[in-house]
C-alpha positions as a printed NumPy array, in Angstrom:
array([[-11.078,  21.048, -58.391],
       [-12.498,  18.138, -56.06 ],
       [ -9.412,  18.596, -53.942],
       [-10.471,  22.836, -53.481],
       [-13.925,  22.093, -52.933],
       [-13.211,  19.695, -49.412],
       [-10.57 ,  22.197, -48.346],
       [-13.269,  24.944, -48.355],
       [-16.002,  22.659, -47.056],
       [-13.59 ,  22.278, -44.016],
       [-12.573,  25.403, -43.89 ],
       [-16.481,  26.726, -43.449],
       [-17.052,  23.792, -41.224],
       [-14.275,  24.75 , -39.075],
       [-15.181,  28.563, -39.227],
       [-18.734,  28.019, -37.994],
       [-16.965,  25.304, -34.73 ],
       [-14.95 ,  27.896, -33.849],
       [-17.823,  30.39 , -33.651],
       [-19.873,  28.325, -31.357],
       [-16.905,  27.624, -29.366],
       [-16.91 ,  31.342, -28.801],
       [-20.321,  31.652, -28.398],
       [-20.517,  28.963, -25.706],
       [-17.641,  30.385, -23.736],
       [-19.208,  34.063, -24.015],
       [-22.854,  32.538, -22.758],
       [-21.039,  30.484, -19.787],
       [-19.019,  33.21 , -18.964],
       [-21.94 ,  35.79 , -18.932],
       [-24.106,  33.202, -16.532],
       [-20.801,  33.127, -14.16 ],
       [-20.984,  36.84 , -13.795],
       [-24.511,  37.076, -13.111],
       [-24.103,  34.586, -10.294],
       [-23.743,  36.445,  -7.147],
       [-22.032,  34.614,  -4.011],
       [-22.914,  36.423,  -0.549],
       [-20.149,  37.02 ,   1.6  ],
       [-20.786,  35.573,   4.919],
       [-21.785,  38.312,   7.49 ],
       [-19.358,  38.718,  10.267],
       [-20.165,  38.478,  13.913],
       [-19.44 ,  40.89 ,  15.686],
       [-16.638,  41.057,  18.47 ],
       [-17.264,  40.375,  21.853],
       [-14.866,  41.191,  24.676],
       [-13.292,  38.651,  26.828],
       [-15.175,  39.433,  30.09 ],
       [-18.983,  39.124,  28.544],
       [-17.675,  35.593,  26.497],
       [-16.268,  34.46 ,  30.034],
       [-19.962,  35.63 ,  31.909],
       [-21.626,  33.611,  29.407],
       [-20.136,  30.687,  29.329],
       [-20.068,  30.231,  33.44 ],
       [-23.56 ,  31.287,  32.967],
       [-24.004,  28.227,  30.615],
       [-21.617,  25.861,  33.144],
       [-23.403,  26.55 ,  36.16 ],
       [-26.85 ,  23.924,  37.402],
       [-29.325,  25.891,  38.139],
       [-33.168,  25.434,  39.186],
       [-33.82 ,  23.366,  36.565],
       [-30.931,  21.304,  37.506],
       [-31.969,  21.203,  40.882],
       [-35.811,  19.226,  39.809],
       [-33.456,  16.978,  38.696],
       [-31.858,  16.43 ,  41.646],
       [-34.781,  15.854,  43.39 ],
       [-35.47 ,  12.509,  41.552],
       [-31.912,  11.065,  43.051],
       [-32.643,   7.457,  44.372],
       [-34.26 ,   3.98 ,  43.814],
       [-37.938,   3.9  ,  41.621],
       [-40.109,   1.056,  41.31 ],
       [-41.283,   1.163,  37.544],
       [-44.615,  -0.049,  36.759],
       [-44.447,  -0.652,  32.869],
       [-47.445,  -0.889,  30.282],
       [-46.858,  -1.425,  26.686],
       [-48.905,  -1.281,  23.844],
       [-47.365,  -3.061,  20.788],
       [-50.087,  -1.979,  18.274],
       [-52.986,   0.655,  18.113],
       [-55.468,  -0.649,  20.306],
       [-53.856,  -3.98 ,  21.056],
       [-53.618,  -5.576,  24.265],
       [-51.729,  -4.132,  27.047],
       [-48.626,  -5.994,  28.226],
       [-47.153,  -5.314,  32.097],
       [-44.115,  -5.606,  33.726],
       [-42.136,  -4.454,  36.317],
       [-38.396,  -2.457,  36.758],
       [-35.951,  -0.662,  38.852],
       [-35.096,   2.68 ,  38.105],
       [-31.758,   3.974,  40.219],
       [-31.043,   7.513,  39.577],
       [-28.022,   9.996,  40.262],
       [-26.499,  13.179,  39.495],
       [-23.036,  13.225,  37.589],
       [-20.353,  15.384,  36.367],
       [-21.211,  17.768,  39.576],
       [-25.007,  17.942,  39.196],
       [-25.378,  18.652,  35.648],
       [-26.262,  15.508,  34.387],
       [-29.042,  13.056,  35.248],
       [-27.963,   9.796,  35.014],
       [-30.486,   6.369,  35.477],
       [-30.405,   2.628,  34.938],
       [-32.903,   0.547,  34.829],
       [-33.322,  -3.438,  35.377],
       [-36.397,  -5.67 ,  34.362],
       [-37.988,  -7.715,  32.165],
       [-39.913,  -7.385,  29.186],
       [-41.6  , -10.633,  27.839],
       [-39.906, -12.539,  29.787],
       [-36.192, -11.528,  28.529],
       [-34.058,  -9.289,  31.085],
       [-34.093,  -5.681,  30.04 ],
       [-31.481,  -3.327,  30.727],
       [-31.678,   0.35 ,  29.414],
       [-29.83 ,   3.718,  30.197],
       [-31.395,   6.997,  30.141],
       [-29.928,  10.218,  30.479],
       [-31.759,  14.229,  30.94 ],
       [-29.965,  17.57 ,  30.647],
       [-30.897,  20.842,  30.741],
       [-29.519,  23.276,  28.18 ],
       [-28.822,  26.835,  30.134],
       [-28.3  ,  28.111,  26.606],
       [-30.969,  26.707,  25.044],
       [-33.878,  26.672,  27.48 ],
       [-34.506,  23.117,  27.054],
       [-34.551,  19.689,  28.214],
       [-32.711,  16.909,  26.315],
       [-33.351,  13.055,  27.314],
       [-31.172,  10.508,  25.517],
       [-32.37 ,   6.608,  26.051],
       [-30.206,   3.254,  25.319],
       [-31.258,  -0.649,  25.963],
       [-30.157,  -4.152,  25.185],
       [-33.23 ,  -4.488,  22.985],
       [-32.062,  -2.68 ,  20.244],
       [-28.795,  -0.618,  18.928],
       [-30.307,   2.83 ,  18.271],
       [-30.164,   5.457,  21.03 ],
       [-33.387,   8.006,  21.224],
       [-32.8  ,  11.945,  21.668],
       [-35.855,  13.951,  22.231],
       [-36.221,  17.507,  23.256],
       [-38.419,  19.256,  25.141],
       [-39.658,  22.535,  27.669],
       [-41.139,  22.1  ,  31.331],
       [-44.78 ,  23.608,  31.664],
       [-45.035,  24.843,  35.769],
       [-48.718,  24.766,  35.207],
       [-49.293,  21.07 ,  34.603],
       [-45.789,  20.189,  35.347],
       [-45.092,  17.904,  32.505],
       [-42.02 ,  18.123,  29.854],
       [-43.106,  17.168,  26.452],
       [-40.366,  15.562,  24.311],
       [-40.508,  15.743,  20.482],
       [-38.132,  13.187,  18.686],
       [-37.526,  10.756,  15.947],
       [-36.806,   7.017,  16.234],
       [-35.768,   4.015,  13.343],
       [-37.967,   1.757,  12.794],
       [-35.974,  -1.815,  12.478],
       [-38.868,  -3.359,   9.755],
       [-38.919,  -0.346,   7.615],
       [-35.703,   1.366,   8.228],
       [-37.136,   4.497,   7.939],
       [-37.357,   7.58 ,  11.043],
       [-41.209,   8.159,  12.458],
       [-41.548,  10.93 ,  15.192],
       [-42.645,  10.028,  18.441],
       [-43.68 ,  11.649,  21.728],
       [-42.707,  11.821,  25.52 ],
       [-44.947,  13.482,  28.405],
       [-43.187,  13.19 ,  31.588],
       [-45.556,  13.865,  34.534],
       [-43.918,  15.143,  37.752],
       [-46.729,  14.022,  39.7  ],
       [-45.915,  14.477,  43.291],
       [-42.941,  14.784,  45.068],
       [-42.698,  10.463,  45.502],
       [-44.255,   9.983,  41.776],
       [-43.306,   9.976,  37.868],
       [-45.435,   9.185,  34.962],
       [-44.162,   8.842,  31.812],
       [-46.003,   8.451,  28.71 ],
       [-44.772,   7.398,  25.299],
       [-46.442,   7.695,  21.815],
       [-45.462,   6.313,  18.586],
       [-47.223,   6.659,  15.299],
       [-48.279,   4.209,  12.65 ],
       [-49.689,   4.831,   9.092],
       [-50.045,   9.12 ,  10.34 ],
       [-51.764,   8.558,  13.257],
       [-50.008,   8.807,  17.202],
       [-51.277,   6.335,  19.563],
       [-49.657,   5.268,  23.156],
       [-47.302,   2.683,  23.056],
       [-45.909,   2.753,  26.783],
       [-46.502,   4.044,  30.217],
       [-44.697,   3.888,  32.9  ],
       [-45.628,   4.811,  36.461],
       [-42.468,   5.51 ,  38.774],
       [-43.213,   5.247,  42.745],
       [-39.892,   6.35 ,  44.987],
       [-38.815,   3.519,  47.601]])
């Protein structure tokens, strides 16, 4: 009697596994179906001749290339930082050489100085995006390993680019945004004006005036 008692105790407790088995698989497979994936929407087809237009539109300097041009030559840098929010300023002095590369598409500069007293070396470069409609500048130096990207549009009216980007800071690690106005200010002058921020609030950390030898 004991012995038909625990074979239909396991027989009921297997009956009720088995029907949440089934109930699981119907609930998982009803949630699958209601899931909808979009399909991807196709682009559509563009001829060989327009594709080819566009991209020598996109190849080819332009005006924008040719500002850059302009600034081809040897710049005496005359560099201000400010380490902190309201700290003292600290000056120095550099040599900017700039050229053209990869047949005027490119600008290209290096500069030489010193920055507390230790020789600086740094490599910038600007681009302007035909596609796009914007500037890109790009900055490397021997005082750190991270490279800066920033973007930005040129204003005719006050003929300045503003640049928008992000750099790492090396105490924290962590990405703050910072700020470039570049000041075309006559045809033998550049300013350039940098601005970090600290605990939410932007302040100027560099500025550099450029005069053309």
């Amino acid at each position: 009697m004991k012995k038909l008692i625990a074979t239909l105790v396991l027989f009921v407790l297997c009956l009720i596994s088995c029907k949440r088995e089934v109930k699981t698989e119907t609930e998982t497979t009803k949630v699958s179906d209601s899931i909808k994936t979009e399909e991807p929407i196709a682009e559509e087809p563009v001829d060989s001749a327009t594709q080819a237009k566009a991209w020598q539109a996109y190849a080819t300097p332009g005006a924008p290339h040719k500002l850059m041009t302009d600034e081809v030559g040897t710049w005496n840098c005359d560099m201000t930082f400010w380490y902190e929010p309201n700290a003292k300023p600290e000056k120095t002095t550099s040599v900017a050489n700039i050229k053209m590369i990869l047949g005027g598409r490119y600008q290209e500069s290096d500069y030489q100085g010193k920055i507390m007293g230790a020789p600086f070396v740094g490599k910038s470069t600007l681009a302007y995006n035909n596609a796009s409609k914007e500037y890109t500048t790009t900055f490397i130096d021997n005082m750190g390993t991270g490279m800066m990207v920033a973007f930005g549009k040129y204003d005719e009216k006050t003929k300045t680019i503003e640049f928008k980007g992000d750099v790492v800071n090396p105490v924290t690690g962590k990405k703050a945004p910072y700020r470039e106005v570049y000041t075309i200010v006559d045809p033998t002058t550049r300013k350039m004006e940098m601005y970090d921020t600290k605990n939410g609030t932007e302040y100027k950390s560099m500025e550099i005036v450029m005069k053309k030898k």
